[in-house]
C-alpha atoms as a printed R data frame, in Angstrom:
    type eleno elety resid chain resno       x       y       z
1   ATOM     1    CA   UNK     A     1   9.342 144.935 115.334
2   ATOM     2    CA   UNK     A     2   5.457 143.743 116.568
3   ATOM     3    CA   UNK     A     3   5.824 141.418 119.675
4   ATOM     4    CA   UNK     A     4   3.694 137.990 119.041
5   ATOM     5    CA   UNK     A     5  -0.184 137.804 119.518
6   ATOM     6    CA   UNK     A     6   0.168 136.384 123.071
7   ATOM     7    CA   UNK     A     7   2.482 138.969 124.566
8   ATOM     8    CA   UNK     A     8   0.421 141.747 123.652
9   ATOM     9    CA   UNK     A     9  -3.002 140.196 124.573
10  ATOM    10    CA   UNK     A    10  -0.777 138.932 127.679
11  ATOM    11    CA   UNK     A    11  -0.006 142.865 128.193
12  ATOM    12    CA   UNK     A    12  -3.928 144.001 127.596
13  ATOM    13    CA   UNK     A    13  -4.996 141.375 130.358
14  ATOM    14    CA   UNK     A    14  -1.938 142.927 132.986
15  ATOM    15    CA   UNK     A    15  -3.545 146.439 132.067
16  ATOM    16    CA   UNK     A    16  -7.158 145.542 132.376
17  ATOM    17    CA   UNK     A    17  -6.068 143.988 135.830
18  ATOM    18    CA   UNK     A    18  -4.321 147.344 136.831
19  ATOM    19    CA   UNK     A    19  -7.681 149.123 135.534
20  ATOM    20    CA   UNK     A    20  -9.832 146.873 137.658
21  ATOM    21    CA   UNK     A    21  -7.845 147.311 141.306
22  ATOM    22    CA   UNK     A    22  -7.519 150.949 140.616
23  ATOM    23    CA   UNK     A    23 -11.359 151.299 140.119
24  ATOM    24    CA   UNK     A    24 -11.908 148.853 143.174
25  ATOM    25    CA   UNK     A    25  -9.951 150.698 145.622
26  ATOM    26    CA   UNK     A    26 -12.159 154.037 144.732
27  ATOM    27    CA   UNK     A    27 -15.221 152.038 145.563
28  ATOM    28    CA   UNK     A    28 -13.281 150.123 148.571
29  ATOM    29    CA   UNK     A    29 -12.537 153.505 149.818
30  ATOM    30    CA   UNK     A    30 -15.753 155.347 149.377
31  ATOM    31    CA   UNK     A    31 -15.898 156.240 153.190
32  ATOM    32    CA   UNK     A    32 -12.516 157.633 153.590
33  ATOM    33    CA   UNK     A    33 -12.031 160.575 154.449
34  ATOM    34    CA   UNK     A    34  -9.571 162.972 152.692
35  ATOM    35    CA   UNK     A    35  -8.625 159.450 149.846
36  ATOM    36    CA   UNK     A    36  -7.226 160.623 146.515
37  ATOM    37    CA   UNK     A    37  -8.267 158.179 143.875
38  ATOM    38    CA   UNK     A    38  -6.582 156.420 141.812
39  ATOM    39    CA   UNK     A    39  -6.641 156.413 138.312
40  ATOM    40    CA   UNK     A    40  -4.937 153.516 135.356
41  ATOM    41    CA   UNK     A    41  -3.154 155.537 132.530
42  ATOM    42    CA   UNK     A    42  -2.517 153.249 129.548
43  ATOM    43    CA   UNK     A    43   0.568 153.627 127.150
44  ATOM    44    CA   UNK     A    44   1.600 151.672 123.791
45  ATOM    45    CA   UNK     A    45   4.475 150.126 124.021
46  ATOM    46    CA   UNK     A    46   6.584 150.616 120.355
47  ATOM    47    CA   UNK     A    47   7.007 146.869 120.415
48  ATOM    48    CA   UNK     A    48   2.993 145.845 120.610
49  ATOM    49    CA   UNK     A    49   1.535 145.831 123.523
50  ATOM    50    CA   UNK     A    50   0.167 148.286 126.786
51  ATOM    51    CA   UNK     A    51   1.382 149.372 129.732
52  ATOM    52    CA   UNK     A    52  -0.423 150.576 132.418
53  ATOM    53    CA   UNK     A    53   0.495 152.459 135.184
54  ATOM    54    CA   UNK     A    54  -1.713 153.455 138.954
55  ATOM    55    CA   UNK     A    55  -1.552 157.122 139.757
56  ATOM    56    CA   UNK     A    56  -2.623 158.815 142.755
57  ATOM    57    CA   UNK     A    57  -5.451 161.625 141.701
58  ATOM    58    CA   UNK     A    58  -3.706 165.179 143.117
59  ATOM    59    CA   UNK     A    59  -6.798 166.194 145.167
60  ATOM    60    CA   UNK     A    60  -9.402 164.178 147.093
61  ATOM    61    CA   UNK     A    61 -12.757 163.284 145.741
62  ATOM    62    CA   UNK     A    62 -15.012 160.494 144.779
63  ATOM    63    CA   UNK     A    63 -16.611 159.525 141.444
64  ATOM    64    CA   UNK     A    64 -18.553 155.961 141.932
65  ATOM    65    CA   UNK     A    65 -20.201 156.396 138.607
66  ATOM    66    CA   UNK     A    66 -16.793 156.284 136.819
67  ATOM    67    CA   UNK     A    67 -15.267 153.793 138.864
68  ATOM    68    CA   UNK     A    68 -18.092 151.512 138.497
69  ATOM    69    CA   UNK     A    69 -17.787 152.092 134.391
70  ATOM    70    CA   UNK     A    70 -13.962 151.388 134.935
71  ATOM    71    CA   UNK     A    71 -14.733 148.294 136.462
72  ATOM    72    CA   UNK     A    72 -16.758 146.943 133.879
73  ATOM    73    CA   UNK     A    73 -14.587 148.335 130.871
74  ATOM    74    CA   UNK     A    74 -11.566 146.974 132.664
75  ATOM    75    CA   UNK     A    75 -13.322 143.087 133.189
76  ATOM    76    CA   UNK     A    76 -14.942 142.994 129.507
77  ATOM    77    CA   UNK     A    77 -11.377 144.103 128.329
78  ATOM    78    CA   UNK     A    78  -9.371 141.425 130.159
79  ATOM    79    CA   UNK     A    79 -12.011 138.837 128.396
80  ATOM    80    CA   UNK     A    80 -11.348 140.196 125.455
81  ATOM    81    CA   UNK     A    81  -7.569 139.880 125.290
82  ATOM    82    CA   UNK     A    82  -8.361 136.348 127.023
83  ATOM    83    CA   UNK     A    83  -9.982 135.367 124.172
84  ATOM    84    CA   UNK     A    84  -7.283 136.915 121.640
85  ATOM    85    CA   UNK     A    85  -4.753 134.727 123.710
86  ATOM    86    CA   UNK     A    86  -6.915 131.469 124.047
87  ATOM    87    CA   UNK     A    87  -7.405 131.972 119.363
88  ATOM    88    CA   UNK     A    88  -3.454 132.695 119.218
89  ATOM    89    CA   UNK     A    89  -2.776 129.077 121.331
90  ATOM    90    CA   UNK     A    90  -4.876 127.259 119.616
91  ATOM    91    CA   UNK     A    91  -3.657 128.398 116.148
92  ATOM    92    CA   UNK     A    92  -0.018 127.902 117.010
93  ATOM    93    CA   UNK     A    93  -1.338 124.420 117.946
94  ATOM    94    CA   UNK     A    94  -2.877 123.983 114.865
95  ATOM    95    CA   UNK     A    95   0.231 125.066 113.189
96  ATOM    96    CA   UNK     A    96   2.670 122.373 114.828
97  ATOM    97    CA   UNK     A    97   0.462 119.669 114.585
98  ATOM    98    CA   UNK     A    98   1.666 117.342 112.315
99  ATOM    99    CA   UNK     A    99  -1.284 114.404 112.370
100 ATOM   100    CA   UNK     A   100  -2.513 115.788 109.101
């Protein structure tokens, strides 16, 4: 079965956010000697829905262009499931509203 509207653009916003501080600590940690980045992998989830998990990168090495991309991807993706949730709230609003 589907999970509702909000719980999946609910999950999309929790992935975005995992996206974001992975991306950040690569740029945080720029400087740093011998620091493995760290990368979000995303999954479906068979009800609706992601899930998205931090992994430390095997090897060492720095790629600002990427993590800079990340960043934005990750911020104009939690805006966009934002919005999803904000249309899903105000339509189940709509729905129970009974001044008509």
């Amino acid at each position: 079965m589907i999970g509702n509207v909000s719980s999946i653009a609910t999950s999309g916003m929790a992935a975005a956010q995992t996206r974001l501080q992975a991306a950040a600590s690569n740029v945080a940690n720029l400087p740093t000697e011998g620091y493995r980045r760290v990368e979000a992998r995303a999954e479906a989830q068979p009800q609706g829905g992601v899930r998205a998990q931090a992994e430390r990168m095997p090897v060492p090495g720095a790629d600002l262009p990427a993590d800079l991309i990340e960043q934005k991807m990750a911020a104009t993706a939690f805006a966009a499931n934002l919005q999803v949730f904000k249309a899903a709230d105000r339509m189940a609003g709509s729905l129970l509203d009974t001044r008509a």
